[in-house]
N, C-alpha and C positions, 0 to 999 in steps of 0.2 A: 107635822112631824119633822125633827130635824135632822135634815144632809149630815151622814157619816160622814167623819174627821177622817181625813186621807194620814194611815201612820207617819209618825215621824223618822227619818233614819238614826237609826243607835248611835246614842254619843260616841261609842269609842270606833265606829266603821273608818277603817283606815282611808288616808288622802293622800294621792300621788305628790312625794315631797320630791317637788323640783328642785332645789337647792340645793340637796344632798348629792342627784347624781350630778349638778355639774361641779361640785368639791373632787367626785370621784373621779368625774373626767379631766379635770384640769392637773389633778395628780398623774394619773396615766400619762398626759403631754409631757408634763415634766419629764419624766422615768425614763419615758422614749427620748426626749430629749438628750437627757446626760447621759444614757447609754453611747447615742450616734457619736456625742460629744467624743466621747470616752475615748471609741473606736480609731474617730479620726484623729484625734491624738496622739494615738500610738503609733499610728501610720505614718503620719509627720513626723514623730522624733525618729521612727525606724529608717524614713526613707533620709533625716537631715543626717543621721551617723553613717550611712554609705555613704552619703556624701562627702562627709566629712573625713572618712577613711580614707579615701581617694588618693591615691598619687597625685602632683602636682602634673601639670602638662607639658611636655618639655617644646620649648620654642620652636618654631618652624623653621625653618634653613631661611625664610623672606624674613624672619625677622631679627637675624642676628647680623649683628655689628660687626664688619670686617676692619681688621687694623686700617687698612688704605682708606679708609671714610672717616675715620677720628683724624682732625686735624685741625689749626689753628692758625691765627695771624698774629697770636699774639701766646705769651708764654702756656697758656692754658688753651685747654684741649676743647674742638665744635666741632660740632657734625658734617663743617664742610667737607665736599669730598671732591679728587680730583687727582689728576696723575701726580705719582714720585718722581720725584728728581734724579736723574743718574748722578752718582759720585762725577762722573767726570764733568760733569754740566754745573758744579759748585766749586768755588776755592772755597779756603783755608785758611786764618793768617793770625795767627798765634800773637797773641797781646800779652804786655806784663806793662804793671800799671802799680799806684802808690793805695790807698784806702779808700783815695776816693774819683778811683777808677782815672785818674791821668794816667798818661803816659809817663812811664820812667824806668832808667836802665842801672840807677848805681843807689845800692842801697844801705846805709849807716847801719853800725851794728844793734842789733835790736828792732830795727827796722821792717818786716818781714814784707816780699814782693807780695803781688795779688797776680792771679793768672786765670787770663779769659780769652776768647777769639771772636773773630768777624768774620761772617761766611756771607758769602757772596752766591746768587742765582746767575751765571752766566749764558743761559737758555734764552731763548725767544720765547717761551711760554710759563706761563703761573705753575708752578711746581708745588710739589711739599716734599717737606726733608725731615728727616728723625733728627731732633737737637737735643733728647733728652739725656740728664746725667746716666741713664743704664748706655749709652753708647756714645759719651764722652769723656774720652783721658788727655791727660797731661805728662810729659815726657823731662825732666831736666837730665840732660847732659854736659859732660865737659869732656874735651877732648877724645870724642869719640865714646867717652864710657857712658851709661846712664846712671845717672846715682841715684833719682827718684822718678818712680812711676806710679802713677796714683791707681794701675792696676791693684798695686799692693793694701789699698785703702778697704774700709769695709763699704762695702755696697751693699747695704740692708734696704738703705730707703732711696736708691735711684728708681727714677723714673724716664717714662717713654712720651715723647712728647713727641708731634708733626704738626711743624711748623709753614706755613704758607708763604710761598717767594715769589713775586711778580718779578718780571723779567728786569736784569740789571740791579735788581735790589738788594742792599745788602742790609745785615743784621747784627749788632753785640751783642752778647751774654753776657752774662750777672759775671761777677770774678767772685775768686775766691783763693784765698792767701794759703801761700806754703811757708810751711813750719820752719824754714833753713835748715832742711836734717837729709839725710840718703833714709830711701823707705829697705823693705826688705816684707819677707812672707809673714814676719809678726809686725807688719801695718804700716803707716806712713805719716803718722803722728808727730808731736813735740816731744814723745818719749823714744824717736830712735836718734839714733848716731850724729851729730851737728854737723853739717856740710861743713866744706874751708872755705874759711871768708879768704880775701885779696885773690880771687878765682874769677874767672869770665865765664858766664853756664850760657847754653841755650837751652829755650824751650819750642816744645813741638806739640801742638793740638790736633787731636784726631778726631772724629766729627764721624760718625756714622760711616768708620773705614773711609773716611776720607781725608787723608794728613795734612797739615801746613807745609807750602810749598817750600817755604825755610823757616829756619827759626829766628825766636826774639831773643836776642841777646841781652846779659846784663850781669850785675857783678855785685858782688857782696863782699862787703865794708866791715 
């Protein structure tokens, strides 16, 4: 007699479909993912616009730049730093000069002077001295009268310069020509009053309230 057939399981008996739940779990990661994503996102752009809203930070008193530390050896302005010069510890000395910066006293008509000065460190020690145009004029007189002062000129774009003096050394400035004319409170240009030529004028440079001990004589032709 023959051994009963052990049943077969039914075709259609369901089978644990692995595939399926790791579809559904690798979806979930994702979800979770760009949620956190999301989150911190917002976080960061919330916390970069406080930031961003921020006041600037205003410099510390250590780190701000005192006039007396701007200073120079040369026309333009370095960090060196180091004592001022007293006015009295400087001369003065008033230059008038042709185009190309000689010396000259008599000038042909059409001619016009140039006016510059030389300031001298008379100190025992390395100085610095204000030599910028905001705190340097020009004076011509004759006879006692002044008939151009280049107070009267516009000062838009002068400037502050501190210049560096080793002991006994002295320094020229750039010149710069006068128009032959008397200035007055509307300026001191080619468009005011002509000076008189066959006239003897001086001039006087002031240097950071510090005057030329005399002036530069000279005479227009």
């Amino acid at each position: 007699m023959a051994a009963p057939r052990k049943p077969r399981p039914a075709s259609n008996a369901k089978k644990p479909n692995f595939a399926v739940r790791r579809v559904v779990a690798l979806v979930l990661v994702v979800a979770i993912v760009a949620v956190v994503w999301s989150l911190l996102s917002g976080l960061i752009g919330l916390v970069t616009g406080m930031v961003a809203g921020a006041p600037a930070a205003s410099p510390s008193p250590s780190s701000t730049v005192s006039a007396s530390s701007v200073a120079s050896s040369t026309p333009s302005a370095s960090s060196a730093a180091g004592p001022i010069c007293e006015r009295k510890s400087v001369s003065i000395e008033a230059l008038v000069a042709d185009q190309n910066g000689s010396s000259k006293d008599v000038f042909t008509q059409g001619e016009n002077p140039f006016f510059g000065y030389r300031i001298t460190n008379n100190s025992t020690e390395t100085c610095f001295y204000e030599v910028g145009t905001a705190q340097t004029f020009f004076v011509v007189s004759t006879d006692g009268q002044v008939i151009w002062d280049s107070h009267d000129c516009d000062r838009t774009d002068v400037t502050s310069v501190l210049m560096q003096f080793k002991p006994g050394e002295s320094r020229t400035s750039a010149f710069s020509d006068w128009a032959r004319v008397f200035s007055s409170a509307a300026g001191c240009g080619a468009d005011q009053t002509p000076a008189t030529n066959g006239t003897v004028y001086g001039l006087s440079a002031i240097v950071n309230g510090a005057t030329s001990s005399s002036k530069a004589m000279f005479s227009l032709e």
